[in-house]
N, C-alpha and C positions, 0 to 999 in steps of 0.2 A: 531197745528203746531208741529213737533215733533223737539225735541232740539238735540243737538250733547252730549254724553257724556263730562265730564269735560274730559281733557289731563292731563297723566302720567307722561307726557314729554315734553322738548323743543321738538322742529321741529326740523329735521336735515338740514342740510342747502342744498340748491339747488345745482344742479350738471351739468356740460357741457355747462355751459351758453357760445351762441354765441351772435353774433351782427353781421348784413347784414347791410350794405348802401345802400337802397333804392333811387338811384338818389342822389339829393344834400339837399335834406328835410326830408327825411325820415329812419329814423334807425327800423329797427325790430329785436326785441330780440325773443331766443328761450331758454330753461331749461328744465329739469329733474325734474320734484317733489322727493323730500324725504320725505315718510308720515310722522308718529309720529303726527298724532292729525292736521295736518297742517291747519288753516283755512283762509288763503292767505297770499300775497307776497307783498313786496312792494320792488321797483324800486328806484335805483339810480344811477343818473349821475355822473359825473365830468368832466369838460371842460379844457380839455388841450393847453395851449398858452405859455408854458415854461415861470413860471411850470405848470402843472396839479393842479385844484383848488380841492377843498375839496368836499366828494359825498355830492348833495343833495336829497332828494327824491323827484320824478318826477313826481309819481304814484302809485296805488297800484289797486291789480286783488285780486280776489276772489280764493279757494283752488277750486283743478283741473286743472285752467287755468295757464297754462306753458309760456303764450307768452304776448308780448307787442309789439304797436306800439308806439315809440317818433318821433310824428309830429311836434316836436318844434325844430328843427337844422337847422345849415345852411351852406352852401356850404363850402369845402377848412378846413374843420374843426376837431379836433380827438378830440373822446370822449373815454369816458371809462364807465363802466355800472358796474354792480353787483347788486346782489338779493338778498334777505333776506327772509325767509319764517315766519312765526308769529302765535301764536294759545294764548290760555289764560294763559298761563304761561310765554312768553314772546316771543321777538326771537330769529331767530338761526345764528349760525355764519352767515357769506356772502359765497357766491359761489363767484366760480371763478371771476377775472374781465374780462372782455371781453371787447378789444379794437380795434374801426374803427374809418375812417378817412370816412367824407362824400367826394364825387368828386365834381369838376368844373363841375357846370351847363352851361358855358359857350360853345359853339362849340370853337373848334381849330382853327388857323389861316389858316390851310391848307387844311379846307375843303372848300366847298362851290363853 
């Protein structure tokens, strides 16, 4: 099995992070890798109800993968996300936060 060099370096912290609401359940995030040795990411939320609660991490992906799905939301709801990218020397600051509101799963009154 061939190993990774040790890192020089922190990670740089990830870059452009957005967030889509996928319906009323589904957030998908996207990011920029910043190399520097990276050897993956780890995901965090925080659940906004005035106020906004404190990030937790949600997840984390392996280096190269840019992207996550949080299947854990729910309707009528704003979240806030940010990234962290991580290698043996520790991690890197946060990227950007990236804030969506999932929608009403509900139909309107005036369809139907």
């Amino acid at each position: 099995m061939a190993s990774r060099s040790s890192p020089s370096a922190f990670p740089g912290a990830p870059a452009d992070l957005v967030a889509v609401a996928i319906g009323g359940f589904e957030v998908i995030l996207a990011w920029t890798e910043c190399e520097n040795g990276t050897l993956g990411f780890h995901v965090e939320r925080a659940v906004c109800h005035s106020p906004c609660k404190s990030f937790l991490q949600i997840g984390k992906v392996g280096f190269h993968v840019a992207a996550f799905r949080d299947g854990s939301v729910t309707p009528r709801t704003t979240y806030r996300y940010r990234v962290h990218a991580w290698n043996a020397l520790g991690e890197s600051p946060s990227s950007n936060v990236a804030e969506v509101t999932t929608p009403d799963t509900e139909p309107s009154a005036d369809q139907g």
